[in-house]
C-alpha positions in Angstrom: 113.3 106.3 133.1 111.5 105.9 129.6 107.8 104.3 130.0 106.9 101.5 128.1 104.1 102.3 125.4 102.4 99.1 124.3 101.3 99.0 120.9 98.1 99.6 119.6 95.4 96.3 118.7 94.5 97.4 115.6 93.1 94.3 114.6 90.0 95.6 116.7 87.7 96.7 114.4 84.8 95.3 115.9 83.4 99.1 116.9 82.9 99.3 112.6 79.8 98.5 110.5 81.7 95.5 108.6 80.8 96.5 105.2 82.4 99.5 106.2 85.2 97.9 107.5 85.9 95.2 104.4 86.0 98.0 102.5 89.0 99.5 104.3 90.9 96.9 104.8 90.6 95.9 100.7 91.3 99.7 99.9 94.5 99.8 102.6 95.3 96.3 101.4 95.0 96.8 97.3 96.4 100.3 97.9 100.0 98.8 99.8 100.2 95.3 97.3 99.5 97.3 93.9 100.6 100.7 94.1 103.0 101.5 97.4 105.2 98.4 97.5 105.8 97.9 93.6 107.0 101.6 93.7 109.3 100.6 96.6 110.7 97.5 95.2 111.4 99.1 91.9 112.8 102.4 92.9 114.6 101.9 96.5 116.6 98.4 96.4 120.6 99.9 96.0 121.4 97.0 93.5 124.9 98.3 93.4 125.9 98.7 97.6 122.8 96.5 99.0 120.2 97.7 101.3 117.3 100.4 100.2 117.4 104.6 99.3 115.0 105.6 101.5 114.2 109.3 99.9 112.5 109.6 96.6 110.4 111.9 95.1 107.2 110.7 93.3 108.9 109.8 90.2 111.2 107.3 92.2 114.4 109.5 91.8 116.9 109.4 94.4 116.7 112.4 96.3 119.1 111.6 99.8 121.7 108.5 99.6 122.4 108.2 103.1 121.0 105.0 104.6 120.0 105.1 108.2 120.0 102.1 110.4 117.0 102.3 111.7 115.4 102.6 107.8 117.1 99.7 106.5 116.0 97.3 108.9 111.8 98.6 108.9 112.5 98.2 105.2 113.2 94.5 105.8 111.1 94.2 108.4 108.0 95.5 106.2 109.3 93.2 103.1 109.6 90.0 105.2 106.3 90.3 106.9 104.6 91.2 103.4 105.9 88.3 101.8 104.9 86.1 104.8 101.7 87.5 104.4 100.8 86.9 100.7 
């Protein structure tokens, strides 16, 4: 039988200095709104079939079409919770 993992808490941070922390959290933060997610948006929604291409090289080319399962729904997983976050 497969065990159970439980996820982490990383919302504990508590063990950092908190300048040190803020700073993280705006770099991570800054890093995924401005730069990671744009890229996404713009060069993985399949505007033609639906869904997202999940393989692209730093210049956003398409380098694999297949679309996993699994990789479509973490995609709209991590836009949905994004958007509920903003």
């Amino acid at each position: 039988m497969r065990e159970q993992l439980e996820p982490k808490d990383l919302s504990n941070t508590s063990h950092m200095i908190p300048n040190r922390r803020d700073a993280l959290l705006t770099t991570y933060r800054d890093g995924l709104l401005n730069d990671i997610l744009p890229f996404w948006i713009r060069h993985s929604v399949d505007r033609e079939f639906g869904g997202f291409m999940t393989a692209a090289d730093r210049d956003g080319r398409v380098v694999d079409t297949d679309k996993g399962e699994w990789q479509q729904l973490q995609m709209s997983l991590n836009v949905v919770q994004v958007g509920v976050a903003n």
